[in-house]
N, CA, C and O atoms as a GROMACS GRO file, in nm:
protein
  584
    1UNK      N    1   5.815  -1.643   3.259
    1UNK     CA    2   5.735  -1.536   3.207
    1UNK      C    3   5.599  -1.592   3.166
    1UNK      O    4   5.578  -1.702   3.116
    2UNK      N    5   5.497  -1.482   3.202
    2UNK     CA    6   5.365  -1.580   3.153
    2UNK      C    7   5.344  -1.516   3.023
    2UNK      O    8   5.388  -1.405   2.991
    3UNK      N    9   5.263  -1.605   2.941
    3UNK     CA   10   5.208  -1.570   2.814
    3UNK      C   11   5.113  -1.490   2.811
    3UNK      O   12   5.034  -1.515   2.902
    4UNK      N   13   5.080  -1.396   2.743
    4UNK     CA   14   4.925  -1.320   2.754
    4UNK      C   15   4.864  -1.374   2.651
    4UNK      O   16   4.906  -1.424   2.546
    5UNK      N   17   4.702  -1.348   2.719
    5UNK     CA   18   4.649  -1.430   2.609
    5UNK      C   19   4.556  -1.321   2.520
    5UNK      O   20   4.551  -1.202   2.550
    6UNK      N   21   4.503  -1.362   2.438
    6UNK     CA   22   4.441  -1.210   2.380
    6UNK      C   23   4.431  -1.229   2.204
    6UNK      O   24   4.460  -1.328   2.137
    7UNK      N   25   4.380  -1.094   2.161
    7UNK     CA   26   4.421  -1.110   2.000
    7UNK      C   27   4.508  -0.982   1.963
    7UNK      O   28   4.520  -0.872   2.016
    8UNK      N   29   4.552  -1.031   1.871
    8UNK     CA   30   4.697  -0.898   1.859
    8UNK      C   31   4.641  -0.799   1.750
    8UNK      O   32   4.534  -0.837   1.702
    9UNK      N   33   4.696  -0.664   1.695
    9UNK     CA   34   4.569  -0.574   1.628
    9UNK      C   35   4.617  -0.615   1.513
    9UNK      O   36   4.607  -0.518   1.438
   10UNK      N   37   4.663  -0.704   1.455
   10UNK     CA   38   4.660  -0.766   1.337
   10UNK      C   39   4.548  -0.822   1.305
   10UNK      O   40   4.469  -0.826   1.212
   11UNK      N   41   4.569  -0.876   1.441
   11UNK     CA   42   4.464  -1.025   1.420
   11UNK      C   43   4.273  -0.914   1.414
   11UNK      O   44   4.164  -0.943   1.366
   12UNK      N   45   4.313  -0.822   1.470
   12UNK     CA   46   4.158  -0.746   1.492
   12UNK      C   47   4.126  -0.662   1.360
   12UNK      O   48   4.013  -0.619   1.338
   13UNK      N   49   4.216  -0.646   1.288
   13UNK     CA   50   4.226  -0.530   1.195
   13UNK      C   51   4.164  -0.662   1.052
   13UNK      O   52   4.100  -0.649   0.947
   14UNK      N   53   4.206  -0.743   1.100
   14UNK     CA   54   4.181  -0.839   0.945
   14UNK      C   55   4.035  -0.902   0.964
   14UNK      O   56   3.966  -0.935   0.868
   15UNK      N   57   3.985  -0.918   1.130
   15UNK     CA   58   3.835  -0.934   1.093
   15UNK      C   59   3.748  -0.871   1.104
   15UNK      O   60   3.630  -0.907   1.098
   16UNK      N   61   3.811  -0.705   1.132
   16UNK     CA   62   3.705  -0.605   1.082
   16UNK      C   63   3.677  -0.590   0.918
   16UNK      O   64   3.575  -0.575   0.851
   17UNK      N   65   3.831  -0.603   0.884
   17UNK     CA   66   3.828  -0.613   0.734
   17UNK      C   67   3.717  -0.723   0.616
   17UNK      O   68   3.671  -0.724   0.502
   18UNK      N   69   3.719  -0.792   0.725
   18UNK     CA   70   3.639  -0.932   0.616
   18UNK      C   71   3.459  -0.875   0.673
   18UNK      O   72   3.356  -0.899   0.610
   19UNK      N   73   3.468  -0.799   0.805
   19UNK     CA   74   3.284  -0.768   0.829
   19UNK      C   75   3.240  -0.690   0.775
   19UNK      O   76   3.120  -0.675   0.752
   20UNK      N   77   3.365  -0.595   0.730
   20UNK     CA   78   3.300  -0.472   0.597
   20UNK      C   79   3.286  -0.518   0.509
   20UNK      O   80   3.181  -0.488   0.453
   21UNK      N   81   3.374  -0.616   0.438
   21UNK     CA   82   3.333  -0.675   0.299
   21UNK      C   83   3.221  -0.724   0.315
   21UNK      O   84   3.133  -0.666   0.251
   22UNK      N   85   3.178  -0.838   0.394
   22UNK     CA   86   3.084  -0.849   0.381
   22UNK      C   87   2.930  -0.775   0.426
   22UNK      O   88   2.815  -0.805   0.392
   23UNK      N   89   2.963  -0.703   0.486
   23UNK     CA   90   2.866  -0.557   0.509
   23UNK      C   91   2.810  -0.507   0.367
   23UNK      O   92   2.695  -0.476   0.336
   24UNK      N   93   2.949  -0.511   0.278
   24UNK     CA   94   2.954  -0.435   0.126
   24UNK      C   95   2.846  -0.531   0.059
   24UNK      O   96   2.775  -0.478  -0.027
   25UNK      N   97   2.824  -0.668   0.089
   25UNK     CA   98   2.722  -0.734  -0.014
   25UNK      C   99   2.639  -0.763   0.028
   25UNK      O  100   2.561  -0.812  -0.053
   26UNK      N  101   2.591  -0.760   0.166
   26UNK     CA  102   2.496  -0.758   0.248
   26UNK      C  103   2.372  -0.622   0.233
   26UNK      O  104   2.249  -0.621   0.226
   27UNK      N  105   2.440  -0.555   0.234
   27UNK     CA  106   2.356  -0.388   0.234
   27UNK      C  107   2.252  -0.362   0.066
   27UNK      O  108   2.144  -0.302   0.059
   28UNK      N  109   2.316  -0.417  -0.029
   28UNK     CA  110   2.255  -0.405  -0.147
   28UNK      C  111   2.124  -0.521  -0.150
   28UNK      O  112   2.024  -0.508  -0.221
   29UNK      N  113   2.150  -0.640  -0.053
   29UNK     CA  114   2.062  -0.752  -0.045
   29UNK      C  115   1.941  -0.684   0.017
   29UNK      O  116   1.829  -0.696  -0.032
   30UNK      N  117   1.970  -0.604   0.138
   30UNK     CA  118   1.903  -0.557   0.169
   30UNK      C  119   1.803  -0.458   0.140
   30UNK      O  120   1.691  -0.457   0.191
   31UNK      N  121   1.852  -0.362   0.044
   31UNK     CA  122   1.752  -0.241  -0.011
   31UNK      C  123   1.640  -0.336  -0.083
   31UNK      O  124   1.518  -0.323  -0.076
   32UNK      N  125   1.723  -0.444  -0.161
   32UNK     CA  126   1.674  -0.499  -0.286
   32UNK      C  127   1.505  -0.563  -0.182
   32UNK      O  128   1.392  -0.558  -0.231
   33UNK      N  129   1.531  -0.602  -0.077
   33UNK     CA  130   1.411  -0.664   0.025
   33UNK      C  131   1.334  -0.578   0.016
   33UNK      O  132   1.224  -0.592  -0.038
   34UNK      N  133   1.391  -0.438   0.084
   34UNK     CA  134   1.267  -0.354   0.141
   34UNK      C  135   1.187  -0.349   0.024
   34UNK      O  136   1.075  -0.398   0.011
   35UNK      N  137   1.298  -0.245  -0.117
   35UNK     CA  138   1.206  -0.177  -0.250
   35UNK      C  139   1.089  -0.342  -0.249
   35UNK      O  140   1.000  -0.326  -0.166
   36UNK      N  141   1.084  -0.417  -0.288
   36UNK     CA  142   1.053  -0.569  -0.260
   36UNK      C  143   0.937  -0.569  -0.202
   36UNK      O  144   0.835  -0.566  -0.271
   37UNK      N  145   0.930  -0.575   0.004
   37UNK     CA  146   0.841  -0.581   0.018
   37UNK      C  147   0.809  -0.429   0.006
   37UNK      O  148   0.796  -0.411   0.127
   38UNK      N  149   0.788  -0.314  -0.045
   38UNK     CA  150   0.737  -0.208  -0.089
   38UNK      C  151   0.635  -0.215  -0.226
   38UNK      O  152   0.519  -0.184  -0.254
   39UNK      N  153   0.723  -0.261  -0.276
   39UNK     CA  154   0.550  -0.358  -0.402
   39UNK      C  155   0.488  -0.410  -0.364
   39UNK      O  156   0.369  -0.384  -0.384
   40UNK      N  157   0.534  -0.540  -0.270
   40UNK     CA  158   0.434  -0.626  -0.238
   40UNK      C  159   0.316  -0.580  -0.179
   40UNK      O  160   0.213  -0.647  -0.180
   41UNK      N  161   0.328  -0.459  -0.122
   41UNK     CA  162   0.274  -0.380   0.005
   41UNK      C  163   0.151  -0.337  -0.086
   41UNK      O  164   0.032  -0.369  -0.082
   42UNK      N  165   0.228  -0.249  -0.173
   42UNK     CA  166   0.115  -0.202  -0.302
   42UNK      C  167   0.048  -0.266  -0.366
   42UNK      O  168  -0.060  -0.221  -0.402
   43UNK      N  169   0.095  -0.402  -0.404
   43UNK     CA  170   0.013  -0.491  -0.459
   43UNK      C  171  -0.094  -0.539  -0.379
   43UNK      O  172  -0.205  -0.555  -0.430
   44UNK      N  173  -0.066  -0.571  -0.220
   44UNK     CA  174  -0.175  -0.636  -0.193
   44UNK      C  175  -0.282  -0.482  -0.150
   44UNK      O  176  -0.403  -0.501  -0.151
   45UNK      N  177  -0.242  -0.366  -0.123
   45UNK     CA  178  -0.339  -0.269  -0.108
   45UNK      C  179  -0.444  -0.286  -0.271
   45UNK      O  180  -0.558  -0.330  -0.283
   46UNK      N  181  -0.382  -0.250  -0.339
   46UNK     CA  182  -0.456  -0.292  -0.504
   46UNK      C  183  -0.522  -0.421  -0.483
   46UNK      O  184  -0.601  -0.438  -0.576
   47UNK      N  185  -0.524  -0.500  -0.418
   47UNK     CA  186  -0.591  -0.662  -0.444
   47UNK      C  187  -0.722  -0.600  -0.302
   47UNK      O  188  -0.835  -0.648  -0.295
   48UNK      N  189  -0.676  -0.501  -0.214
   48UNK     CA  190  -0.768  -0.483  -0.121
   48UNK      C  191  -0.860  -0.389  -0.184
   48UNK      O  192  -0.977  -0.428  -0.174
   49UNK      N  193  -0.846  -0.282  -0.245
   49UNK     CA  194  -0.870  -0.186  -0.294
   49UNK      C  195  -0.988  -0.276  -0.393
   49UNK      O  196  -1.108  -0.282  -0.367
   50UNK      N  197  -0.921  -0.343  -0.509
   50UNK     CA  198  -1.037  -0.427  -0.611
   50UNK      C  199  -1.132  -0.506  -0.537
   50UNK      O  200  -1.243  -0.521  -0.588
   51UNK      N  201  -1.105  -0.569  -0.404
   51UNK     CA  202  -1.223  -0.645  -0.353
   51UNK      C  203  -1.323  -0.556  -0.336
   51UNK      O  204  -1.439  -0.585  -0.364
   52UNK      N  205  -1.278  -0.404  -0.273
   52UNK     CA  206  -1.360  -0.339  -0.131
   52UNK      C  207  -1.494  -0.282  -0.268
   52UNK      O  208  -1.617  -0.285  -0.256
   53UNK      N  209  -1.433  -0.246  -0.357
   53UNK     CA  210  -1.494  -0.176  -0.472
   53UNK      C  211  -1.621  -0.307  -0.522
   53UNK      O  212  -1.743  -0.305  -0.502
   54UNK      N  213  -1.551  -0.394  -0.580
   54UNK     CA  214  -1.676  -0.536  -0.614
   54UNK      C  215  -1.730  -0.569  -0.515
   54UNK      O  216  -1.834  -0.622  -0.555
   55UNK      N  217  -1.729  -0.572  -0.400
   55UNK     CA  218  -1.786  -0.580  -0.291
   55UNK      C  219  -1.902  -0.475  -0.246
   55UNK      O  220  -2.010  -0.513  -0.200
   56UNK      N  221  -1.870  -0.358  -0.261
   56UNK     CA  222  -1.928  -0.212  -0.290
   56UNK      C  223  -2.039  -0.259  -0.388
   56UNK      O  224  -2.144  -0.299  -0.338
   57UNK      N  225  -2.025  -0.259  -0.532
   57UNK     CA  226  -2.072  -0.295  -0.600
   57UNK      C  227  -2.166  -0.399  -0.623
   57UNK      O  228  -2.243  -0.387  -0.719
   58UNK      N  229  -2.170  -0.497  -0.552
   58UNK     CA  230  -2.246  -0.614  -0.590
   58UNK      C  231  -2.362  -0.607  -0.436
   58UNK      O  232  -2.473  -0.661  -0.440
   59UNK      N  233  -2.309  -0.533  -0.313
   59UNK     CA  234  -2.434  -0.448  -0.246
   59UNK      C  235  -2.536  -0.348  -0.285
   59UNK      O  236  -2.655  -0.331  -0.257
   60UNK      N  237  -2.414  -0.268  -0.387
   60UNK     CA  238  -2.519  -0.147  -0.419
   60UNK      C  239  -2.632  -0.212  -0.525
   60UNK      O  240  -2.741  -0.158  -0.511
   61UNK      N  241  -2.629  -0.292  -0.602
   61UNK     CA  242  -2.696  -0.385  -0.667
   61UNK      C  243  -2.771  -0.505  -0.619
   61UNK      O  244  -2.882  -0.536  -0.664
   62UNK      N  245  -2.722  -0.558  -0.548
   62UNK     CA  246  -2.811  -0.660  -0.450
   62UNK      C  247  -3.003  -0.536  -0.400
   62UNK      O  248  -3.124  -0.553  -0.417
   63UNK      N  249  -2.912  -0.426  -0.336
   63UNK     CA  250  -2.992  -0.362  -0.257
   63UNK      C  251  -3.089  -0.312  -0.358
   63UNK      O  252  -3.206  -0.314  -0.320
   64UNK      N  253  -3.066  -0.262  -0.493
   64UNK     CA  254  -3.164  -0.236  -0.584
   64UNK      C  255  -3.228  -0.105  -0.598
   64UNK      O  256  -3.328  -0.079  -0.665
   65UNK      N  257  -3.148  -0.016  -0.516
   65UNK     CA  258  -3.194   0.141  -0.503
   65UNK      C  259  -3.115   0.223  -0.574
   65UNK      O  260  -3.015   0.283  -0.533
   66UNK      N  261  -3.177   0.227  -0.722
   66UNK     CA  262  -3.093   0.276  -0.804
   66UNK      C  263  -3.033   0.431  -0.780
   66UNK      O  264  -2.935   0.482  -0.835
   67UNK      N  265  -3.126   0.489  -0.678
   67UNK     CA  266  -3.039   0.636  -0.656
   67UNK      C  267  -3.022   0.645  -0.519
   67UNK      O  268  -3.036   0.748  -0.453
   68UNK      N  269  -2.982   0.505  -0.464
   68UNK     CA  270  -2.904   0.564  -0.321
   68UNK      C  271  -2.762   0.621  -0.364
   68UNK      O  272  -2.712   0.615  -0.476
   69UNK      N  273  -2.724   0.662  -0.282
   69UNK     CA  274  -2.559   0.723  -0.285
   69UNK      C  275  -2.468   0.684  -0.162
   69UNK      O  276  -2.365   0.745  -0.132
   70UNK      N  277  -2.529   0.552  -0.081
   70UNK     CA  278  -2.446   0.475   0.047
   70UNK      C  279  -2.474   0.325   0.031
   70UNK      O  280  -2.562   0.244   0.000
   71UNK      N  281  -2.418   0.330   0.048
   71UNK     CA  282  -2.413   0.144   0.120
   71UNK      C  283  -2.407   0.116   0.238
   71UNK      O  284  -2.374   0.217   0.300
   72UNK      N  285  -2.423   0.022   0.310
   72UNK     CA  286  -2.363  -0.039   0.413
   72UNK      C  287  -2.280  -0.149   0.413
   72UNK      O  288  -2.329  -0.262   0.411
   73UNK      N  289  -2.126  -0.125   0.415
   73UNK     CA  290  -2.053  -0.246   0.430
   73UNK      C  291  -2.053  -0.302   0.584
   73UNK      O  292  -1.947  -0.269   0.639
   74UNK      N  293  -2.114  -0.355   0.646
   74UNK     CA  294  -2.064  -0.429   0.783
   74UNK      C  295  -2.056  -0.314   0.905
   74UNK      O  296  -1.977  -0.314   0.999
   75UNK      N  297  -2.166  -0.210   0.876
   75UNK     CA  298  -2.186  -0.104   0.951
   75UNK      C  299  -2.148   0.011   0.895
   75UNK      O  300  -2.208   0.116   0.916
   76UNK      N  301  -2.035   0.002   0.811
   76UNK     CA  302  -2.031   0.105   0.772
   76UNK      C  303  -2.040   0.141   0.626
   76UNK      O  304  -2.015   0.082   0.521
   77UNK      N  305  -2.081   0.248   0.656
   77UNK     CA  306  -2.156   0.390   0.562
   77UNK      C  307  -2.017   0.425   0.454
   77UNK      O  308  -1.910   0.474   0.489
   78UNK      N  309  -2.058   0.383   0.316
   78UNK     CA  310  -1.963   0.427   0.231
   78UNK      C  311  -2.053   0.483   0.087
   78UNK      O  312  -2.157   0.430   0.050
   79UNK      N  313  -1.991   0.592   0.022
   79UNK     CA  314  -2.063   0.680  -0.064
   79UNK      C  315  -2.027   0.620  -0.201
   79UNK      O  316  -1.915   0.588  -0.242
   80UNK      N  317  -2.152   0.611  -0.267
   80UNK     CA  318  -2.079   0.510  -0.361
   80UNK      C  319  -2.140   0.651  -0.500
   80UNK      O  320  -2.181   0.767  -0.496
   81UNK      N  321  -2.106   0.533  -0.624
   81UNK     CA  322  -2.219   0.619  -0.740
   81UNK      C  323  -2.343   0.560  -0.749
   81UNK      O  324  -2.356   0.440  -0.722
   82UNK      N  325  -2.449   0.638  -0.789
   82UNK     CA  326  -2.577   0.639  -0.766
   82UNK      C  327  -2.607   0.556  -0.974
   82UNK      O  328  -2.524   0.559  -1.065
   83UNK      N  329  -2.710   0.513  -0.977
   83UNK     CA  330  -2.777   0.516  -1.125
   83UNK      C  331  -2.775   0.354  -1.192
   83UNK      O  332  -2.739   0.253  -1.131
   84UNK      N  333  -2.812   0.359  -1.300
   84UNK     CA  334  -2.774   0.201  -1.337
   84UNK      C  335  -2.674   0.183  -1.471
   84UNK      O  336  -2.695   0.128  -1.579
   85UNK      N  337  -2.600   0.227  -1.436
   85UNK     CA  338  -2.488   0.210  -1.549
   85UNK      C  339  -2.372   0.127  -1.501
   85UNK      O  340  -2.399   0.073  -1.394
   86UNK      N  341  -2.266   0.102  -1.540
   86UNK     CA  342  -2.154   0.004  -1.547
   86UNK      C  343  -2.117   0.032  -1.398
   86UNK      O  344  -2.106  -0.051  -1.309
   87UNK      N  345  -2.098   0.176  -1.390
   87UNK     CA  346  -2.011   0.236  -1.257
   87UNK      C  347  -2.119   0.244  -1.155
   87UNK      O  348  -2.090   0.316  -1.059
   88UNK      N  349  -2.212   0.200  -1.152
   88UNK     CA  350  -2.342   0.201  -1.052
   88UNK      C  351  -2.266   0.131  -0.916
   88UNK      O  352  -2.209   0.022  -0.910
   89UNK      N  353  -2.288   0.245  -0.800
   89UNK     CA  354  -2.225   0.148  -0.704
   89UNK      C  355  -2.073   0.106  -0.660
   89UNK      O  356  -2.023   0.021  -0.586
   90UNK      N  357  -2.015   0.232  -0.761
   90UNK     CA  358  -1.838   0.228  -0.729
   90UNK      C  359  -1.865   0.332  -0.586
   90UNK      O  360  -1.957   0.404  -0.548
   91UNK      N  361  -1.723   0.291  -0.531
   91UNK     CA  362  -1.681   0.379  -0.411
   91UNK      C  363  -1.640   0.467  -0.477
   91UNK      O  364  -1.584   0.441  -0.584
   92UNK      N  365  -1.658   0.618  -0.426
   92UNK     CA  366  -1.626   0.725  -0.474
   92UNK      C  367  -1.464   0.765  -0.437
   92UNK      O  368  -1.421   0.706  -0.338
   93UNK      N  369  -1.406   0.822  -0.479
   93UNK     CA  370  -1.261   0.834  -0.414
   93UNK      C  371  -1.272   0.966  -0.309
   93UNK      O  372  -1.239   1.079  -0.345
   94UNK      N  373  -1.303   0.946  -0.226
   94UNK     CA  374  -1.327   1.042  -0.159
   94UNK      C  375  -1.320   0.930   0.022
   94UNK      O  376  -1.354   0.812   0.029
   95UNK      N  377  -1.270   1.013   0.137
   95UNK     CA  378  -1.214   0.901   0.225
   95UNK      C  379  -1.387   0.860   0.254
   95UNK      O  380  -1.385   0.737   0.259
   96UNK      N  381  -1.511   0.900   0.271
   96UNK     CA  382  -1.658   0.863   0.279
   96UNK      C  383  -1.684   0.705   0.206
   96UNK      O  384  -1.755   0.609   0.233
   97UNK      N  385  -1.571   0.741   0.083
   97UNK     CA  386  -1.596   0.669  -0.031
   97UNK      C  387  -1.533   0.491  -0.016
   97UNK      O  388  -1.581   0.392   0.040
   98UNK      N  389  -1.386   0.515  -0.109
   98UNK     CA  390  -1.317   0.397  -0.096
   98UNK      C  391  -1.230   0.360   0.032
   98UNK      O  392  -1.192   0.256   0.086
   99UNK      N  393  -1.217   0.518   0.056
   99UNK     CA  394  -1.141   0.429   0.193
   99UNK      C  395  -1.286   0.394   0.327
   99UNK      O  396  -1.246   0.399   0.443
  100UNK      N  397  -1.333   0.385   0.321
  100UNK     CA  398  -1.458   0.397   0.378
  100UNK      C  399  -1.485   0.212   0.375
  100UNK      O  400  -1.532   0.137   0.460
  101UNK      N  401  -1.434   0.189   0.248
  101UNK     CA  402  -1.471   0.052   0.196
  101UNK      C  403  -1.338  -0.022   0.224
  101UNK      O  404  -1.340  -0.144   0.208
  102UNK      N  405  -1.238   0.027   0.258
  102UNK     CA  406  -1.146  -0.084   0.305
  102UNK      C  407  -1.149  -0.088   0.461
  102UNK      O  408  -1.167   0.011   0.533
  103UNK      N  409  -1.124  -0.237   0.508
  103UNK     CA  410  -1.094  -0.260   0.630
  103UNK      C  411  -0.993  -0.174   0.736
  103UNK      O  412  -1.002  -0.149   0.856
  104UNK      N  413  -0.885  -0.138   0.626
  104UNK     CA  414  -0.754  -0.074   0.684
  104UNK      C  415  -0.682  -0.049   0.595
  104UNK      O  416  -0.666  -0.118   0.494
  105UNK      N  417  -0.614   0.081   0.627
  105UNK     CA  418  -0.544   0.151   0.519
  105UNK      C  419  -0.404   0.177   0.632
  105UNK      O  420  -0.358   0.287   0.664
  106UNK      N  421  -0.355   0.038   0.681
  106UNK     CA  422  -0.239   0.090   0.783
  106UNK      C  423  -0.137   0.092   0.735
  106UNK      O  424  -0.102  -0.022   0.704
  107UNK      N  425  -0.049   0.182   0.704
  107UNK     CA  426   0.116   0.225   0.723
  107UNK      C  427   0.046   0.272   0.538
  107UNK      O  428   0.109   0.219   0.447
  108UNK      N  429  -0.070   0.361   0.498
  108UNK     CA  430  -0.081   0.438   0.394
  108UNK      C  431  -0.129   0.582   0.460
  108UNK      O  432  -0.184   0.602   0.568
  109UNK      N  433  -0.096   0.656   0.379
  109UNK     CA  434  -0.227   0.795   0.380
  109UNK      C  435  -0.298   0.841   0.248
  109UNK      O  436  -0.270   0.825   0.129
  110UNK      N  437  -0.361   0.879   0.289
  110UNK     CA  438  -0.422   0.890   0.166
  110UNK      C  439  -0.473   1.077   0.080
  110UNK      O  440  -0.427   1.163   0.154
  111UNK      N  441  -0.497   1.097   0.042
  111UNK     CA  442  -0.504   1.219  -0.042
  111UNK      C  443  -0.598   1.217  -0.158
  111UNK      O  444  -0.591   1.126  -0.241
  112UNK      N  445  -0.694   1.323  -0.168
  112UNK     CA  446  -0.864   1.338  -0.217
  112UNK      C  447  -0.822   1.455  -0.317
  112UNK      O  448  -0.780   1.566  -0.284
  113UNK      N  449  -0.842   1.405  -0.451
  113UNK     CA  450  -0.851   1.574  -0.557
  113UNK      C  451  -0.949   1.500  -0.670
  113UNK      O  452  -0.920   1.402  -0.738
  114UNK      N  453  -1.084   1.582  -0.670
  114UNK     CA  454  -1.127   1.539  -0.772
  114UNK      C  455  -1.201   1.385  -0.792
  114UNK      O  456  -1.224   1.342  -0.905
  115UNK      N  457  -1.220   1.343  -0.724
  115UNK     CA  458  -1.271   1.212  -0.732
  115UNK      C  459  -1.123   1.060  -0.772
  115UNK      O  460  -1.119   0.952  -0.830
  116UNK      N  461  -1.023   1.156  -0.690
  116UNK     CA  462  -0.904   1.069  -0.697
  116UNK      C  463  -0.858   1.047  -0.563
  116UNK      O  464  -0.852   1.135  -0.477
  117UNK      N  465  -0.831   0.945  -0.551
  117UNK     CA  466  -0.780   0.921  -0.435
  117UNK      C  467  -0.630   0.816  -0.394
  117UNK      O  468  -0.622   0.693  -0.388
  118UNK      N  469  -0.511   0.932  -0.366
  118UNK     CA  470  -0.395   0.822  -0.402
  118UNK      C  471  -0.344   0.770  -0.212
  118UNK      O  472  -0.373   0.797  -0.095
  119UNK      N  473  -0.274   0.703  -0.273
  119UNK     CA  474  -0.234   0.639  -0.122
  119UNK      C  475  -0.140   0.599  -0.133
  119UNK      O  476  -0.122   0.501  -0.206
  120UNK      N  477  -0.022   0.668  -0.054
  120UNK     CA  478   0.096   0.670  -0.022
  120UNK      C  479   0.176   0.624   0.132
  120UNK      O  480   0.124   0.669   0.234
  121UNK      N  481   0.285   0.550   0.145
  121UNK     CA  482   0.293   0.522   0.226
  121UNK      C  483   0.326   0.648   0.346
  121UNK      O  484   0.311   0.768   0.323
  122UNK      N  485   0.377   0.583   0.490
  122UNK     CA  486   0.330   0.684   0.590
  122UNK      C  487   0.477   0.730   0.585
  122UNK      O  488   0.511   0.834   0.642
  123UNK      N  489   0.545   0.670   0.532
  123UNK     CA  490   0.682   0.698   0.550
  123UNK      C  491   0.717   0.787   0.355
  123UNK      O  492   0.656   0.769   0.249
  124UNK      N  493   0.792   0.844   0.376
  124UNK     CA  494   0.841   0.956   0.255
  124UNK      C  495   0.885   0.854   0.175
  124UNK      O  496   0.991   0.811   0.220
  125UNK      N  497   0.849   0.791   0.069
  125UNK     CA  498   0.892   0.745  -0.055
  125UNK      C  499   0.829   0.768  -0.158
  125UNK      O  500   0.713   0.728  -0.162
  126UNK      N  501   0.876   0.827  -0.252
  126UNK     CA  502   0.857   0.873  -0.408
  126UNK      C  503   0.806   0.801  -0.495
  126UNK      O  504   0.867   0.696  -0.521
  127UNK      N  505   0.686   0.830  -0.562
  127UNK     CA  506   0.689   0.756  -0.690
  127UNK      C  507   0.692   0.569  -0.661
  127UNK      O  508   0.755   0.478  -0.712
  128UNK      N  509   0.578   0.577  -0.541
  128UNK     CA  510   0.593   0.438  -0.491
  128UNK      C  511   0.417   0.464  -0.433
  128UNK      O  512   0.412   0.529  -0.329
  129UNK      N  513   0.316   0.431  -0.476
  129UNK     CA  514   0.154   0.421  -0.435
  129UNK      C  515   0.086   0.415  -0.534
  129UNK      O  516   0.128   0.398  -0.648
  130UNK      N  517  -0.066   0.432  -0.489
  130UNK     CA  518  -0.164   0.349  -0.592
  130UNK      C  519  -0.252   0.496  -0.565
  130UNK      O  520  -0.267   0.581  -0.477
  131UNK      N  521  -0.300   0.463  -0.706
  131UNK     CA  522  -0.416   0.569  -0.739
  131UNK      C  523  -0.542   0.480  -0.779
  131UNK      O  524  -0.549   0.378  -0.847
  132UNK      N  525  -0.663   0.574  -0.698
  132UNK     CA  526  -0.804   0.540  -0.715
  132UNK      C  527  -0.864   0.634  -0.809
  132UNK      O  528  -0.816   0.747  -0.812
  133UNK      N  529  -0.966   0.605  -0.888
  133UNK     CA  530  -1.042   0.718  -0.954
  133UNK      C  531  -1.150   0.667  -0.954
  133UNK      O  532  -1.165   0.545  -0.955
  134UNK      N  533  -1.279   0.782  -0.954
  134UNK     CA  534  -1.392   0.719  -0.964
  134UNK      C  535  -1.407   0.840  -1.119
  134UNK      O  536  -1.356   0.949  -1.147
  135UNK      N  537  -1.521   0.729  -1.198
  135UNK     CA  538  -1.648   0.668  -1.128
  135UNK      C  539  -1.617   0.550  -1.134
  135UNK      O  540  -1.654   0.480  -1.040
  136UNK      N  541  -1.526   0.476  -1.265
  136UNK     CA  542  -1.544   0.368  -1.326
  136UNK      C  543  -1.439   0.282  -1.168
  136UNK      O  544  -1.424   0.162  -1.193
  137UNK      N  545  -1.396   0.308  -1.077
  137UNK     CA  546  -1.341   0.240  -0.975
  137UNK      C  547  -1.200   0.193  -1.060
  137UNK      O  548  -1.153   0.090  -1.013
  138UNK      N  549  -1.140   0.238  -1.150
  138UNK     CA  550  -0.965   0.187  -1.198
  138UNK      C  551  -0.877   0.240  -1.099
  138UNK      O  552  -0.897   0.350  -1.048
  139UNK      N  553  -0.752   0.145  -1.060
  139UNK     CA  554  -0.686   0.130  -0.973
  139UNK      C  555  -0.538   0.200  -1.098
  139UNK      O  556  -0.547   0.190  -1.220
  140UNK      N  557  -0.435   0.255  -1.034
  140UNK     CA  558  -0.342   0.239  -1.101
  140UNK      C  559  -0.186   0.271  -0.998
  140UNK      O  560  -0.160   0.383  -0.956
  141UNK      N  561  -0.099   0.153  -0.973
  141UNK     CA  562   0.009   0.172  -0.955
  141UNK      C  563   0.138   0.241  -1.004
  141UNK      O  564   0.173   0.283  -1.114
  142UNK      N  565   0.190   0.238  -0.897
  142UNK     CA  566   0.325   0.335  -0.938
  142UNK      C  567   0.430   0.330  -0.806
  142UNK      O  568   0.430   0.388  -0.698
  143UNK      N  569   0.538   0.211  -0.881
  143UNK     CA  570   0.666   0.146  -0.826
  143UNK      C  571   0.791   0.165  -0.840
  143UNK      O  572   0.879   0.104  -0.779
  144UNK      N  573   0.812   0.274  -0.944
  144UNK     CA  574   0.921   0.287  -0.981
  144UNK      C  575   1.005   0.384  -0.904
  144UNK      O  576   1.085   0.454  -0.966
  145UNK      N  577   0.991   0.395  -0.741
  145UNK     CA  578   1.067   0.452  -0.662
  145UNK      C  579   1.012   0.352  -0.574
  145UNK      O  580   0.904   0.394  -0.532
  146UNK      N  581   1.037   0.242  -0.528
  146UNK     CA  582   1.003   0.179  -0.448
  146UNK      C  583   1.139   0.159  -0.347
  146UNK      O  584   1.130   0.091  -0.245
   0.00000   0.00000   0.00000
């Protein structure tokens, strides 16, 4: 008689059993990454966001035209505040404005009320983006649905 060779459904049933367990501690490692890089994401938009603005700023002042209302970053045309006060030269929150002044706003969108401008990712998550306001150019996060 020949032997068959093979695995018997014992033998299959016990290492599906051990790939769910470990599926079970694997999957929580995982959210814990994304929410993760989902800050990180925000953080470095906020570190892009504070350059594009001092950057903004130290043109609109270089240039010395106390009531322009543009700049030129590197061709492009961004609407800043006009005058000589603290906020002289912020990007306005308006997309003309700060987003105007970043390089790239990829995998965000963004949304204009009021001289606010928030930016959310492209994908549906809650209570996870950064808010712009003008005049004074303050940034403010929000992670706690990340």
């Amino acid at each position: 008689m020949k032997s068959q060779k093979g695995f018997t459904l014992i033998e299959l049933i016990v290492v599906l059993t051990i790939l769910a367990i470990l599926a079970v501690f694997a999957i929580p490692r995982f959210i814990t990454v994304t929410a993760d890089a989902r800050v990180a994401a925000i953080n470095g938009l906020k570190g892009s966001v504070l350059s594009a603005t001092s950057l903004a700023k130290a043109k609109y002042k270089a240039v010395g035209n106390t009531s322009a209302t543009t700049v030129d970053m590197d061709g492009t045309s961004v609407t800043v505040t006009s005058g000589t006060g603290a906020n002289a030269g912020v990007p306005v929150g308006t997309s003309a404005g700060i987003t105007s002044a970043l390089q790239s706003t990829d995998g965000f969108t963004a949304t204009y009320a009021a001289g606010v401008a928030t930016f959310n990712f492209t994908t549906a998550v809650t209570n996870c983006n950064l808010t712009y306001t003008d005049p004074a150019g303050t940034v403010a996060t929000t992670t706690t649905g990340c």
